[in-house]
C-alpha positions in Angstrom: 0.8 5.2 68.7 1.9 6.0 65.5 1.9 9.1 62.9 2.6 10.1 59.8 4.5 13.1 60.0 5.5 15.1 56.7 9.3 15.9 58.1 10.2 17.5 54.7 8.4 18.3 51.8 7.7 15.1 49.6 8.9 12.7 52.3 6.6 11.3 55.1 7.8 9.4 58.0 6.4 7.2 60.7 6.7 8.4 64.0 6.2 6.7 67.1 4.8 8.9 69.9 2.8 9.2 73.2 -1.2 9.1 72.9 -2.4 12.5 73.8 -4.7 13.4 76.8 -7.7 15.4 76.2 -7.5 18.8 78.1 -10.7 21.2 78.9 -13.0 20.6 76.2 -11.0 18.0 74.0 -11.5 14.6 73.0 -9.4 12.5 71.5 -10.4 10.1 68.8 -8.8 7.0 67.8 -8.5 7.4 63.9 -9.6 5.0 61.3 -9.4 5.8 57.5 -8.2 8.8 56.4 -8.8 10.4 53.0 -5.5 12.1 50.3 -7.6 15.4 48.9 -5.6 17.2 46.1 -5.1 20.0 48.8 -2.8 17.6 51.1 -0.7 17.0 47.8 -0.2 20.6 47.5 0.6 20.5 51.0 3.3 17.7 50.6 4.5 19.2 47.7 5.6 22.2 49.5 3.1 24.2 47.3 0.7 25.5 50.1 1.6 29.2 50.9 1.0 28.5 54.5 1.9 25.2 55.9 5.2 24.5 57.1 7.0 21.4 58.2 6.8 18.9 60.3 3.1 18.9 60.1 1.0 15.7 60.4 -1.3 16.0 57.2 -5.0 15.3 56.2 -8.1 16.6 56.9 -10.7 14.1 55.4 -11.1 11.0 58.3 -12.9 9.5 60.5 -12.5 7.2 63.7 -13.8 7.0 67.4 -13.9 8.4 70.8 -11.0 7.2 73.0 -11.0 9.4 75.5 -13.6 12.7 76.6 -13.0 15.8 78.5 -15.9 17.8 77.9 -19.2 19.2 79.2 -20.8 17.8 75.8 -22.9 15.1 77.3 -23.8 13.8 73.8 -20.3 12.4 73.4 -18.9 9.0 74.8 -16.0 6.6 74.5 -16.7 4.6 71.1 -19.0 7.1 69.5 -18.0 7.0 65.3 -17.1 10.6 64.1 -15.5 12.9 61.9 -14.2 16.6 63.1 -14.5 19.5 61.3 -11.9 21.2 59.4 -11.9 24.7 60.4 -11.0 25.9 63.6 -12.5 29.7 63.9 -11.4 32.1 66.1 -15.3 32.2 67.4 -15.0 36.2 67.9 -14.4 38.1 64.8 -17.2 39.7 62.6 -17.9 36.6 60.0 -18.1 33.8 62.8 -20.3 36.4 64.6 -22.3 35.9 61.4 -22.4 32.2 60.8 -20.0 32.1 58.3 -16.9 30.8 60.4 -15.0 29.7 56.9 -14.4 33.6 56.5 -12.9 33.6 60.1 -10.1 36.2 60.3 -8.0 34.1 61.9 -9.0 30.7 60.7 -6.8 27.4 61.0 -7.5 24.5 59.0 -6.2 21.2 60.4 -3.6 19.5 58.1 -2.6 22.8 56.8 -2.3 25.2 59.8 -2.7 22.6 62.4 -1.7 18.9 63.2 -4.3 16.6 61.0 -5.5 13.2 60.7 -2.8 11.1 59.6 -2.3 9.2 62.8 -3.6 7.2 65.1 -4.6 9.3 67.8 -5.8 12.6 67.3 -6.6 15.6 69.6 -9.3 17.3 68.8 -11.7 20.5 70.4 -14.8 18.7 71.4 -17.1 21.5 69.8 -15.4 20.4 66.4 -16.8 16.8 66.5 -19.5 15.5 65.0 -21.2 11.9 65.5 -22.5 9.5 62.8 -24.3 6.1 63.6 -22.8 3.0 64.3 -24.1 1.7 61.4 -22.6 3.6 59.3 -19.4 2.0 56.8 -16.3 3.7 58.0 -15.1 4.2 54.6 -18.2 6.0 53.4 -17.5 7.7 56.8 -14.6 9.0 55.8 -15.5 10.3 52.8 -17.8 13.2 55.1 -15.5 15.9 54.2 -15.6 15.9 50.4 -19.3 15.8 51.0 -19.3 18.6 53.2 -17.5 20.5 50.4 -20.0 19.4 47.8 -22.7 20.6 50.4 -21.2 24.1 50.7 -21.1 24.5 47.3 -24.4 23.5 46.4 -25.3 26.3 49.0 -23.4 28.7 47.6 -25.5 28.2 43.9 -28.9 28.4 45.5 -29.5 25.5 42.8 -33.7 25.3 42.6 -35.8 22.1 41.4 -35.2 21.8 37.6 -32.7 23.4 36.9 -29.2 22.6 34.7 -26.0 22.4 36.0 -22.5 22.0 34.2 -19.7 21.0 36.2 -15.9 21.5 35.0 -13.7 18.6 36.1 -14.7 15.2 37.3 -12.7 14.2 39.7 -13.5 13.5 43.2 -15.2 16.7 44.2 -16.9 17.7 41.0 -18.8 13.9 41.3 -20.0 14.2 44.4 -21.1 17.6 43.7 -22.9 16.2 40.2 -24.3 13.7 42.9 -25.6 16.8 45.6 -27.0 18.6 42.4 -29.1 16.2 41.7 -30.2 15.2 44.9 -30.9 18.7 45.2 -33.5 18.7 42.3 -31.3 19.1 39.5 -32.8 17.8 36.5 -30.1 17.6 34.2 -26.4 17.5 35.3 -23.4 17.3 33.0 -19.5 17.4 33.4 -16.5 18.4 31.1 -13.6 16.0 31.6 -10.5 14.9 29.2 -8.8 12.2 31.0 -10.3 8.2 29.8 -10.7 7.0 33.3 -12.5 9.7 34.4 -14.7 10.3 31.7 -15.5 6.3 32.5 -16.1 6.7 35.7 -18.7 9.8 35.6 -20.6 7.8 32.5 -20.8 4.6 34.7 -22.2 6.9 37.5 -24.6 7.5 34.9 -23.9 11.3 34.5 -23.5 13.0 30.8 -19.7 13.7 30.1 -18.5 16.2 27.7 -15.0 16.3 26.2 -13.8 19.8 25.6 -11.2 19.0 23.4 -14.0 17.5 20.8 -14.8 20.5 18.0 -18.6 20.1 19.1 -18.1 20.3 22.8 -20.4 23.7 23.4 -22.7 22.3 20.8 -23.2 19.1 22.5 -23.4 20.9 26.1 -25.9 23.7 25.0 -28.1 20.7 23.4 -28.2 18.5 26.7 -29.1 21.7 28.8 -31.5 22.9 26.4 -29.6 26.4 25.5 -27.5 27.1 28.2 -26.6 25.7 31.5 -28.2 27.5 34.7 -25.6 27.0 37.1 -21.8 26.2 36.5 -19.5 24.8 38.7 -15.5 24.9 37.9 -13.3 22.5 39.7 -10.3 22.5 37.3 -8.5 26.1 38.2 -7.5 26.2 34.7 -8.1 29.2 32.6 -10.1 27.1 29.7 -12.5 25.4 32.3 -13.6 28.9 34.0 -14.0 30.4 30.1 -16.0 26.9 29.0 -18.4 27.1 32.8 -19.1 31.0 32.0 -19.6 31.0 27.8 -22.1 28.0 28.7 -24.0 29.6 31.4 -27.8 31.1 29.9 -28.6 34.1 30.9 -29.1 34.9 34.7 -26.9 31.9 35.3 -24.9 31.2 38.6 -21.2 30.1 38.1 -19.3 28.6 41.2 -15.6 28.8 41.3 -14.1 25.8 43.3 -10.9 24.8 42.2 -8.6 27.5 43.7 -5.3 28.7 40.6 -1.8 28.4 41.5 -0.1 31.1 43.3 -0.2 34.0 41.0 -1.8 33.0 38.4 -5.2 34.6 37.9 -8.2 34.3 35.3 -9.2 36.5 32.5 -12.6 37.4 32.7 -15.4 38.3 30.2 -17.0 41.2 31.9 -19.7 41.0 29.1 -20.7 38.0 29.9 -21.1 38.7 33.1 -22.9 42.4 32.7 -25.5 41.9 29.8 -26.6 38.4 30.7 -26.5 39.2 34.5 -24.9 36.4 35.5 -23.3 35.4 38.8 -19.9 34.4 39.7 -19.4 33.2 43.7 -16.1 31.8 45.4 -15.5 29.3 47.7 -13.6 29.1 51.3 -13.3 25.9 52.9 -16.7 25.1 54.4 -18.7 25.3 57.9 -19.6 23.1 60.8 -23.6 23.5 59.5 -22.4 22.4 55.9 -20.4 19.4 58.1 -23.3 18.9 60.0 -25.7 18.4 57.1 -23.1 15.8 54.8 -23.1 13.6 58.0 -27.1 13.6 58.1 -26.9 12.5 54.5 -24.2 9.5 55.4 -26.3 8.8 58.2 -29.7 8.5 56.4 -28.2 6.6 53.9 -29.6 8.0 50.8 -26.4 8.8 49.3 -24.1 6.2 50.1 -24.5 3.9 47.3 -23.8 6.8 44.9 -21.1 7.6 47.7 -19.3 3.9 47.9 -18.1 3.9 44.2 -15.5 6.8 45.2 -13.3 4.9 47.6 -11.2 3.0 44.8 -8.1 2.1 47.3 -6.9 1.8 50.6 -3.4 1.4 51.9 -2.0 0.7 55.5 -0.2 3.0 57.2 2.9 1.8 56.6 2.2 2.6 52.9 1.8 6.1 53.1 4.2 7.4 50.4 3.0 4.9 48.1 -0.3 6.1 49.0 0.6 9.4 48.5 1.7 8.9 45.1 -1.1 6.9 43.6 -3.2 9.6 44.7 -1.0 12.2 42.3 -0.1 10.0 39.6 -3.4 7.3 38.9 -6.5 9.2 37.7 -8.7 6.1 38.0 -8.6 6.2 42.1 -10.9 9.2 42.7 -10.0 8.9 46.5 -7.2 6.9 48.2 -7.6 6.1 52.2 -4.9 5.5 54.2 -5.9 2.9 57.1 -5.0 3.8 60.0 -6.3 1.0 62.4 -3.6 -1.4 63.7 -4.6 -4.9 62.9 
């Protein structure tokens, strides 16, 4: 088999190697696309704080069974999955408590742990989740993003009818704009400055806002009628937290998503936050419910033609540091798979 293995920071390099065997409660799965999130450039651009090299990247896939050695009897050669992200230690105080993305010890694969650039992948069997045959491997692959957007939602207890402004549209702050409103949002904007993506979130049919225009908080307090009820900020600049909080009415929920640089950190308008009673929640990674729940939606279908739009290319294997870098450099290709399937 082969994998991509990130031997240096900013180089990748194909690797041939042995497909693994499943021990005690492992499968391994034959992988198919793979998704580039901004975190795996971070990761390539020896920016993350906690990977270190040679690490096989990426943690947004999906593939099949090859092999099974575990007492899940729901699982069998040729089943389609995805596998979660976080690997929990299972025993500490916050899994105890269901929320496994606090884990004391947590490991995220790509980052902490081998990931899903390559062709074969071992994987713990209680990480795995299944989706229908049916089911388009490239909206497949796209199950982790969705997960994200799922947790997120969560996390701003969003209710029937109400506003939501979302700060960034990229990848993750459409498909959240797309979980608000299947969510029962009833009106659901986004702040962008870069063309393409402005044009893509209008063709999606959302309301876009340019922040740089002179009229920007006018234009956003008129299209939520006074103030925005929930907020979601994706950018992890300083001007999108200040823009998600001025516009948030009073007992307003804001979301922080996108995650600063290393030491940079956000001023805050305690004010704000005191006299209107407003709500600011963070963000860690997401859990095996919230992974559970996206691949319901995928399977159900009900989202995937919103979904589809978001794959914009797809390179082979062998194209990986091209890949790579359109992801970084092309604002148009919300998410770029590699495919990992030898043809």
């Amino acid at each position: 088999m082969k994998k991509i293995v990130l031997e240096t920071f900013k180089k990748l390099s194909i690797v041939e190697a042995p497909i693994p065997s499943p021990g005690p409660e492992q499968v391994v799965v034959r992988m198919r696309f793979a998704g580039i999130c901004g975190s795996d450039l971070h990761v390539f651009d020896g920016l993350h704080p906690s990977a270190r090299v040679p690490l096989v990247m990426g943690h947004e896939g999906c593939g099949e069974i090859y092999a099974v050695n575990s007492s899940r009897t729901d699982l069998k050669a040729g089943d389609k999955v995805c596998i979660h992200t976080v690997l929990p230690c299972r025993s500490c105080e916050a899994c105890a408590s269901g929320r496994e993305n606090l884990c004391e010890h947590i490991r995220i694969m790509g980052t902490n742990f081998d990931g899903v650039f390559t062709q074969y992948m071992l994987a713990d069997a209680s990480r795995v989740i299944r989706f229908d045959a049916s089911v388009d491997d490239r909206i497949a692959a796209l199950a982790e993003p969705l997960t994200v957007a799922v947790h997120d939602i969560r996390r701003a207890d969003i209710r029937a009818g109400e506003s939501v402004l979302i700060c960034g549209a990229g990848p993750i702050g459409l498909i959240i704009a797309i979980m608000a409103q299947f969510s029962g949002a009833s009106r659901v904007a986004l702040s962008e400055i870069d063309p393409a993506r402005i044009q893509i979130a209008q063709s999606l049919g959302f309301a876009v806002f340019n922040p740089l225009d002179a009229n920007f908080d006018r234009a956003c307090l008129l299209a939520s009628g006074g103030g925005f009820d929930n907020a979601f900020e994706i950018t992890s600049v300083q001007s999108g937290f200040d823009a998600c909080l001025r516009l948030l009415r009073k007992g307003g929920v804001m979301v922080q998503v996108g995650m600063p640089p290393a030491g940079r950190h956000f001023d805050i308008d305690i004010n704000k936050i005191i006299y209107s009673e407003c709500g600011l929640r963070g963000v860690r990674h997401h859990t095996m419910r919230d992974m559970q729940t996206a691949v319901k939606l995928i399977n159900s279908g009900v989202l995937n033609d919103r979904l589809a739009p978001l794959v914009s290319k797809i390179y082979p294997l062998e194209q990986c540091q091209e890949a790579m870098e359109c992801a970084r450099s092309d604002k148009s290709a919300l998410r770029v798979l590699i495919d990992l399937q030898e043809h």
